[in-house]
C-alpha positions as CSV (number, residue, x, y, z in Angstrom):
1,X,-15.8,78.7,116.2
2,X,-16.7,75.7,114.4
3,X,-20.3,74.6,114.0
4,X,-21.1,71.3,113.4
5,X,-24.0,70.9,111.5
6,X,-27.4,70.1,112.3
7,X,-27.9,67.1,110.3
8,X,-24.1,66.0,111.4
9,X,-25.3,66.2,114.9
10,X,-28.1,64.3,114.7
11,X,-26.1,61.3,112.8
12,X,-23.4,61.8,115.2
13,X,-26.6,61.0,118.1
14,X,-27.7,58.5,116.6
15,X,-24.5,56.7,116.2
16,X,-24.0,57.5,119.4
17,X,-27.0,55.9,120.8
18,X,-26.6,53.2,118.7
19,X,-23.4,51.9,120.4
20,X,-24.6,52.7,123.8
21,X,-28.0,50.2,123.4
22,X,-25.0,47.8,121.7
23,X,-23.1,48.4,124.7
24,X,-26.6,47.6,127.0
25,X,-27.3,44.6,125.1
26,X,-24.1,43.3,125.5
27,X,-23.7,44.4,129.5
28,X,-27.2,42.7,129.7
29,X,-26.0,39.5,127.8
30,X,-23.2,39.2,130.2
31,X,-25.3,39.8,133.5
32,X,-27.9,37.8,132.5
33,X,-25.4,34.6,131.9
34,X,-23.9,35.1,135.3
35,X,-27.1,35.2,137.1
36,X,-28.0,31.9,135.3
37,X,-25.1,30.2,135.8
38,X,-25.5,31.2,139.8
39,X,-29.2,30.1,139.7
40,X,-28.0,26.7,138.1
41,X,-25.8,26.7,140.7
42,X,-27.7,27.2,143.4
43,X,-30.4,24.9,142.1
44,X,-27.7,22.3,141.4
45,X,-26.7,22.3,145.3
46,X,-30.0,22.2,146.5
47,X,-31.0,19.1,144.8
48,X,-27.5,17.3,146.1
49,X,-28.3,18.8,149.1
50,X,-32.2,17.2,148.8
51,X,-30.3,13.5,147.8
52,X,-28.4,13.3,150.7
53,X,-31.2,14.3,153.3
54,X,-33.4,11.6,151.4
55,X,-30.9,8.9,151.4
56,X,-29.4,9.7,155.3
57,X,-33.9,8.8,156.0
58,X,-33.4,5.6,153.3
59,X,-30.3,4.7,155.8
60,X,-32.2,5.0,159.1
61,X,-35.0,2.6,157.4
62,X,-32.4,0.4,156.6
63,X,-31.1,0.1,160.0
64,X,-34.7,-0.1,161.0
65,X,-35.8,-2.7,158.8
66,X,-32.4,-4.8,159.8
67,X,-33.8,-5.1,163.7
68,X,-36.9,-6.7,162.3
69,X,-35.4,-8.7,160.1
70,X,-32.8,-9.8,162.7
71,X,-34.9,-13.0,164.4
72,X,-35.4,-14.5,161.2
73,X,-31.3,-14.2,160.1
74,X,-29.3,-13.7,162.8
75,X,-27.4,-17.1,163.8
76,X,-27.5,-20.7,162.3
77,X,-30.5,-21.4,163.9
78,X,-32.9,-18.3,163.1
79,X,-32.1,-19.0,159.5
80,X,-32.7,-23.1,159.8
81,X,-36.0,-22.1,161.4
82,X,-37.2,-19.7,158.7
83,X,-36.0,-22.3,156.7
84,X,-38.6,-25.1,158.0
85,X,-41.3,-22.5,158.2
86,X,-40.6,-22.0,154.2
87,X,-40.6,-25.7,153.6
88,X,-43.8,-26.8,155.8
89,X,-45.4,-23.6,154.8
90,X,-46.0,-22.0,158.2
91,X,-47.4,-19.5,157.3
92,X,-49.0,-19.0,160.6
93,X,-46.0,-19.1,162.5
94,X,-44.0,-16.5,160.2
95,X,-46.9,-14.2,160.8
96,X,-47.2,-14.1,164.1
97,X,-43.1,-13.4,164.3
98,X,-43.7,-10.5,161.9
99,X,-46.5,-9.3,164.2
100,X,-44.4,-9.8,167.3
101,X,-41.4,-7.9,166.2
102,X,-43.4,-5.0,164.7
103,X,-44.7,-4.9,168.6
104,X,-41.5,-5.4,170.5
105,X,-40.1,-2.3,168.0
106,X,-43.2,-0.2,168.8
107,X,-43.9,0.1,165.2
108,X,-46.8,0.4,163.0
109,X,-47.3,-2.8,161.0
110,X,-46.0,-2.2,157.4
111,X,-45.7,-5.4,154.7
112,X,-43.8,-8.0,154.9
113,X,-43.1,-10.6,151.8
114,X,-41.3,-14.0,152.3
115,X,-40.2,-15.5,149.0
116,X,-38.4,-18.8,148.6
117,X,-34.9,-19.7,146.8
118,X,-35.9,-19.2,143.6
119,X,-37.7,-15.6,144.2
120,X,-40.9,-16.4,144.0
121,X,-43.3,-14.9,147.1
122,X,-44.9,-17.7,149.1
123,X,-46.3,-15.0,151.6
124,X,-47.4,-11.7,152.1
125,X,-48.1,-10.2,155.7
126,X,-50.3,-7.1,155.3
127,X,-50.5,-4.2,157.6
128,X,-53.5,-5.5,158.9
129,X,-51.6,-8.2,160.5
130,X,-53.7,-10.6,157.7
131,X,-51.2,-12.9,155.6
132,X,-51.8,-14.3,151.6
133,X,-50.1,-16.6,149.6
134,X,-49.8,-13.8,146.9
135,X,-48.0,-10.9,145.9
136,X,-49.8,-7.3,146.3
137,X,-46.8,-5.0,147.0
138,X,-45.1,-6.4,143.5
139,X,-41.8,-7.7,144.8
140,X,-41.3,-10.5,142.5
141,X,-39.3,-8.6,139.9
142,X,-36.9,-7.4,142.9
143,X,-36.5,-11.0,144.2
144,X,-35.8,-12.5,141.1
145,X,-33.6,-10.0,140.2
146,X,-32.1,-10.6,143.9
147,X,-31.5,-14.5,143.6
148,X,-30.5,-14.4,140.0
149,X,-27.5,-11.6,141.2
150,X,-24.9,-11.4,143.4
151,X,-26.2,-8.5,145.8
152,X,-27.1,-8.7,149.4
153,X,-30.0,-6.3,149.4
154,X,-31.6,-4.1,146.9
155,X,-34.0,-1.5,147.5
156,X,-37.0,0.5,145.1
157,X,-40.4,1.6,145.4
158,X,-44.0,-0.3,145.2
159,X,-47.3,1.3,145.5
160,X,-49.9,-0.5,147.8
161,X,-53.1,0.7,148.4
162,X,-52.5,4.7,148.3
163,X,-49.6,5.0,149.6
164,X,-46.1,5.3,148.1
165,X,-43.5,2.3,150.1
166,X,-39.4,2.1,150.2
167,X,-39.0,-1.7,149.8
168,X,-36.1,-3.3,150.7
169,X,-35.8,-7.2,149.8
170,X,-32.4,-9.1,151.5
171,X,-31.5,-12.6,150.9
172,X,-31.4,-15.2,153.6
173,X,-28.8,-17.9,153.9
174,X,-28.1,-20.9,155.4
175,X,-24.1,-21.4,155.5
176,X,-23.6,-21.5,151.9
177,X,-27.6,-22.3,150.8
178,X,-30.0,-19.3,149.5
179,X,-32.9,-19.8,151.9
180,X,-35.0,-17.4,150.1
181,X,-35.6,-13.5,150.5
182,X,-37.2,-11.2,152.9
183,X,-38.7,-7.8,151.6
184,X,-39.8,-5.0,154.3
185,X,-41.7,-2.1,152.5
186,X,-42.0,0.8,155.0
187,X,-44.2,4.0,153.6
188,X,-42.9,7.0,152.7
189,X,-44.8,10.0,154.4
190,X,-45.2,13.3,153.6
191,X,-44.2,15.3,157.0
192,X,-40.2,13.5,156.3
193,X,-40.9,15.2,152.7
194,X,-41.6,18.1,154.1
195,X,-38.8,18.5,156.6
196,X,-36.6,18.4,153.9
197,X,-38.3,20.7,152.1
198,X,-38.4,22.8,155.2
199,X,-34.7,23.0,155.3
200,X,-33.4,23.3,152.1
201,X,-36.2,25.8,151.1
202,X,-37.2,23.6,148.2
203,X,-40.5,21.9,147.2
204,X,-40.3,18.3,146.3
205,X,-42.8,15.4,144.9
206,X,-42.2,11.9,144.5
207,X,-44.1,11.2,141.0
208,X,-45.3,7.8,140.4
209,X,-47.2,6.9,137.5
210,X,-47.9,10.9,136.4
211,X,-49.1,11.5,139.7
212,X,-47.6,13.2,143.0
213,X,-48.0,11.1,145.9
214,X,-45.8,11.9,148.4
215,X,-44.6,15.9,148.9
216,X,-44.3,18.6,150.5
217,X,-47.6,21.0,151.1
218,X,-47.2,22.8,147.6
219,X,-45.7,20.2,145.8
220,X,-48.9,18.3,146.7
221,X,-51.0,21.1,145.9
222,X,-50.7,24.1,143.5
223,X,-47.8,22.8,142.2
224,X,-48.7,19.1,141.3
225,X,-49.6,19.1,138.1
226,X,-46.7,21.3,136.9
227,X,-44.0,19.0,138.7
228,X,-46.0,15.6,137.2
229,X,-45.8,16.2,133.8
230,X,-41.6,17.4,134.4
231,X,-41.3,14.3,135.2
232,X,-38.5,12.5,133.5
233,X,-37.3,15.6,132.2
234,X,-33.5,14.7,131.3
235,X,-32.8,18.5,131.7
236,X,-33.7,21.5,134.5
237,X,-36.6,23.4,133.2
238,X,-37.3,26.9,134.4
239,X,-41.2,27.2,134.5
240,X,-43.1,29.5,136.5
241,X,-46.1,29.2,138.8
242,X,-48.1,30.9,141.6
243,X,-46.2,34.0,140.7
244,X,-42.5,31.9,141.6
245,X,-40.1,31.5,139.0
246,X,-38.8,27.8,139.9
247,X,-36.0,25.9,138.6
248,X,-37.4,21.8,138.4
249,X,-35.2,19.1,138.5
250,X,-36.3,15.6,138.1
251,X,-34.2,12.5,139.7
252,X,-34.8,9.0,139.3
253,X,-36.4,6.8,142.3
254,X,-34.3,4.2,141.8
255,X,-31.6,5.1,139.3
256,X,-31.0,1.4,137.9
257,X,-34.7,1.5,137.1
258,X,-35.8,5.2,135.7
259,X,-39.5,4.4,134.4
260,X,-40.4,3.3,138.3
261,X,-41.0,7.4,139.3
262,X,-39.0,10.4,139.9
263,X,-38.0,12.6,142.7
264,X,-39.1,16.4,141.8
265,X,-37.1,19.5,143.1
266,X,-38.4,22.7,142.2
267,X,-35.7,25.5,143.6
């Protein structure tokens, strides 16, 4: 019988081992890939997912905001009143119709900004039922923008106070006239946050100005400052914290105007 020698055999070994940790290296190369590409995936779907549950709640405000608006549009003569109030400056009388219609829908009192034709805010009725000839909840830029264009409606986001709002601004007409604009900004809560979370399994945080102000219960908490400073990020980042790998995505507010804030998903 042949022997093979010792010093062969341990060459032989080593070569041997050598293409098995190849082979290991390789095998884990390849798993690794698909598990990333199915936790992009999945991450990928549960941020779509997260966009359509948040803009099926921007819908329902819509509708919502269109039954208050609706006494101070609907017909010839709702707008040719609103118009009267603009040009005599009723301020008093467009107040109390804001305050009435917030009662008759059995709603909490959330601003309300008149502007005239050319975009510029002649009244402000605060949650407080209190009206100003100013412009706290910022929707100048949006009116202007709203007159000077050819849109209906547009909607973004305004801070006021400490609280995060969804404002929605509409023009008003009368036949073929621009009346002027009426903006409803209706706050953005945390328990609506958190029932998406809830049911997608994710955590989310609206980011405004570096800082979380709306979320779910993590999001708000432990997880803050991570999903603050992501962001903006123009990419997924995989970043771990309280022991969870996550998977953070960040999507625009108000995609025609990125700087305003940023939804963050962390999968």
């Amino acid at each position: 019988m042949l022997r093979i020698r010792e010093s062969f055999g341990a060459k032989l070994l080593t070569g041997l081992l050598a293409t098995v940790g190849v082979l290991l290296i390789v095998v884990y190369a390849v798993v690794r890939s698909v598990t990333d590409a199915q936790v992009a995936e999945v991450s990928d779907e549960a941020v779509r997912s997260a966009l359509v549950q948040f803009e099926a709640r921007e819908e329902l405000q819509r509708r919502q905001t269109e039954r208050l608006v609706r006494p101070f549009v609907e017909g010839r003569r709702a707008a040719a009143r609103l118009d009267e109030a603009l040009m005599n400056r009723d301020w008093e009388y467009l107040a109390g119709e804001v305050r009435y219609q917030f009662e008759l829908e059995r709603l909490p009192q959330f601003p309300v900004t008149f502007t005239d034709a050319d975009g510029r805010v002649v009244l402000s009725v605060l949650p407080d039922g209190d009206w100003v000839e100013s412009d706290p909840i910022d929707v100048g830029p949006l009116a202007q923008a709203l007159v000077d264009g050819e849109d209906f409606d547009m909607t973004s986001y305004r801070i006021y106070g400490d609280r995060l709002y969804h404002l929605r601004d509409r023009v008003v007409e009368l036949g073929d006239r621009l009346v002027g604009t009426i903006a409803f900004a209706l706050p953005v809560e945390n328990p609506d946050v958190e029932e998406v979370g809830a049911l997608l399994g994710i955590e989310v945080c609206f980011v405004v100005d570096a800082r979380c102000l709306v979320g779910t219960e993590m999001a708000r908490g432990p997880l803050a400052g991570a999903l603050a400073s992501l962001a903006g990020s123009p990419i997924p980042v995989d970043a771990p914290a309280e022991d969870i790998d996550w998977r953070i995505n960040s999507v625009p507010l108000v995609a025609w105007d990125p700087g305003l804030g940023h939804r963050v998903i962390a999968v």
